[in-house]
C-alpha positions as CSV (number, residue, x, y, z in Angstrom):
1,X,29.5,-4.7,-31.1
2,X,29.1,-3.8,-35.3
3,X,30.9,-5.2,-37.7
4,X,31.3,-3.8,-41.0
5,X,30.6,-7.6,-42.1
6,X,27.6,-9.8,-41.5
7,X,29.4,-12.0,-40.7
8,X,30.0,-14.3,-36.9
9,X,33.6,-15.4,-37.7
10,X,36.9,-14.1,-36.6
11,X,35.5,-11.8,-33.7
12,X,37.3,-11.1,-30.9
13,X,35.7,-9.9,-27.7
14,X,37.6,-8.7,-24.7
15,X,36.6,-8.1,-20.6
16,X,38.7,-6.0,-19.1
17,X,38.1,-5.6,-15.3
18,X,40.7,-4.6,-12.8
19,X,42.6,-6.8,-11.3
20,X,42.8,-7.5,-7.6
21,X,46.1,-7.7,-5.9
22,X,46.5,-10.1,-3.6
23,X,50.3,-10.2,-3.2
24,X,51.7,-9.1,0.2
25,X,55.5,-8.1,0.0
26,X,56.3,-11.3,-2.0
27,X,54.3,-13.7,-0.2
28,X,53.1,-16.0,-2.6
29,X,50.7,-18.1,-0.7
30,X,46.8,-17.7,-1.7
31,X,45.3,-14.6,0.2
32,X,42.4,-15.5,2.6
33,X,39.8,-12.6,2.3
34,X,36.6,-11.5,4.7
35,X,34.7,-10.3,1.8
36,X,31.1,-11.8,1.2
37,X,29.1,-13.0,-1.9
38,X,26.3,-10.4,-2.6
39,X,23.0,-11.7,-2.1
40,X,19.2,-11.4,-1.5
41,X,19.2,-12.7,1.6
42,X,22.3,-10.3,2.6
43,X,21.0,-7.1,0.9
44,X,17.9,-8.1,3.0
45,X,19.6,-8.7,6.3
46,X,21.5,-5.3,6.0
47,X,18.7,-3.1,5.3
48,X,16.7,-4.6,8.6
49,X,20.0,-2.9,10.1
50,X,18.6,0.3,9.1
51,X,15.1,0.9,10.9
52,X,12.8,3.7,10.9
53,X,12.6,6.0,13.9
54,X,10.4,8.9,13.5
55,X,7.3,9.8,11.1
56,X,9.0,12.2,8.7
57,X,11.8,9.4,7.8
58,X,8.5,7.3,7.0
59,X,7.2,10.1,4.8
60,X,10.4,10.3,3.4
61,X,10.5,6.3,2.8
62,X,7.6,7.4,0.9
63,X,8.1,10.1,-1.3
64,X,11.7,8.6,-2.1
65,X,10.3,6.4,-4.6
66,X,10.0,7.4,-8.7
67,X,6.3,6.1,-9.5
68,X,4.9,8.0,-6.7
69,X,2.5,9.1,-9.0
70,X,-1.1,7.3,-7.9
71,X,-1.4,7.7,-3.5
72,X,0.4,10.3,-1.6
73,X,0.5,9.3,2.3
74,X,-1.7,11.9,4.6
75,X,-0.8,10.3,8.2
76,X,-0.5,7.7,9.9
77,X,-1.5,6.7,13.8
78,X,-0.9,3.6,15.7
79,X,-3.8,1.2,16.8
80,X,-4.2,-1.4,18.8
81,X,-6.4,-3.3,16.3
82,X,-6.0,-3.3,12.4
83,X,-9.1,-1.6,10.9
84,X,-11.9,-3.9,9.2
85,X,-11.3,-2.8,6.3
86,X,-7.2,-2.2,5.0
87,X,-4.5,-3.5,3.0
88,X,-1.9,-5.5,3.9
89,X,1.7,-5.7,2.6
90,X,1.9,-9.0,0.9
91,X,4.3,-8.4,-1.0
92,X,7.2,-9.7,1.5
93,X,6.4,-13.4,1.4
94,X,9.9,-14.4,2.2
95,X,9.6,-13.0,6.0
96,X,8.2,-16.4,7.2
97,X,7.0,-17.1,10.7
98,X,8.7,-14.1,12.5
99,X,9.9,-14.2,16.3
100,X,7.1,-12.2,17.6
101,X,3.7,-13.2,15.4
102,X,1.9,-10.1,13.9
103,X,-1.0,-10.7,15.1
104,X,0.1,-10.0,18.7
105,X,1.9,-6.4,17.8
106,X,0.6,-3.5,17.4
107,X,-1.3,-1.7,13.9
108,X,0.8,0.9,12.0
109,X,-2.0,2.3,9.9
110,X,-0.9,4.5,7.2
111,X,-3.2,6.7,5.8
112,X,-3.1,7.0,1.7
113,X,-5.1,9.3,-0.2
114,X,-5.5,9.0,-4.5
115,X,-3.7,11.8,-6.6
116,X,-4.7,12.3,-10.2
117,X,-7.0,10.4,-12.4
118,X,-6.0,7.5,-13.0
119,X,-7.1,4.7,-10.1
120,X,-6.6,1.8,-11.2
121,X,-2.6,1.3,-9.8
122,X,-4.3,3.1,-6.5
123,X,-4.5,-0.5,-4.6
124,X,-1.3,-2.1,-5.6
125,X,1.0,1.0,-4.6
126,X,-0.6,0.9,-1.2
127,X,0.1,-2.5,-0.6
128,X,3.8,-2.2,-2.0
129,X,4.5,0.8,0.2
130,X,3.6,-0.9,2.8
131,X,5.3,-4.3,2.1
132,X,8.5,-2.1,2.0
133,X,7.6,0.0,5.4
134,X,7.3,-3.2,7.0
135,X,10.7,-4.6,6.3
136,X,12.3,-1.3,7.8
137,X,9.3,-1.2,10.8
138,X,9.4,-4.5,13.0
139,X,7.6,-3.5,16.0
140,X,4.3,-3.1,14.4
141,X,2.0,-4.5,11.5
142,X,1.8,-1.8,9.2
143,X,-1.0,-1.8,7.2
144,X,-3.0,0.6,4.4
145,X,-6.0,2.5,4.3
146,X,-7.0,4.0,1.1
147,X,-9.0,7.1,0.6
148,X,-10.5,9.5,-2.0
149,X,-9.3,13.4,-1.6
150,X,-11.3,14.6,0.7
151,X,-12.4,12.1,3.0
């Protein structure tokens, strides 16, 4: 908004938003409608609907985000024991107690190697790609493993 004046008196603001007709050959009545409130929980909920099914959708996952500027993911194998040293994705603390625990499943272990100079983000991007991976991956506890170029 300007305003030639500085000045907060006689403004006028207007929303204009499209109207949503309701009206059903002259019925008059209030419309019932199946529609649902957007929310975290329901953005959630739908994408669980949409899982993961082969490794190059995972690389995809990936490479699909904007910062991807620190790790680049080399591989990833599936274990039946996390390695002693990884990180986790804690970053999803609103999962809860799931039905199957993740200590019984099995170890998605997703191999991520630094790019540039600059290390110090190196950690944290793991363990956000990996919180996100494990909202789309349910059958396994995914977790990271960090490595230099050339290890």
């Amino acid at each position: 908004m300007t305003s030639l004046k500085e000045s907060f008196r006689d403004w006028e603001a207007y929303r204009f938003i499209e109207k949503t007709d309701t009206s059903s050959h002259g019925y008059t009545c209030e419309m019932l409608s199946n529609s649902r409130k957007s929310s975290f929980f329901q953005n959630y909920r739908e994408r669980q609907e949409s899982s993961l099914d082969s490794r190059t959708e995972l690389f995809w996952m990936v490479q699909s985000f904007e910062h991807n500027v620190y790790v680049e993911l080399e591989k990833c194998e599936v274990l039946e024991t996390p390695p002693e040293s990884c990180l986790e994705g804690d970053m999803n603390p609103f999962l809860g107690n799931t039905v199957f625990p993740m200590e019984t499943r099995k170890t998605l272990a997703l191999y991520f190697t630094r790019k540039g100079q600059k290390k110090n983000f190196c950690e944290d991007m793991v363990r956000f790609f990996v919180s996100q991976i494990q909202l789309s991956v349910c059958e396994y506890k995914c977790v990271g493993i960090l490595q230099d170029k050339g290890v």
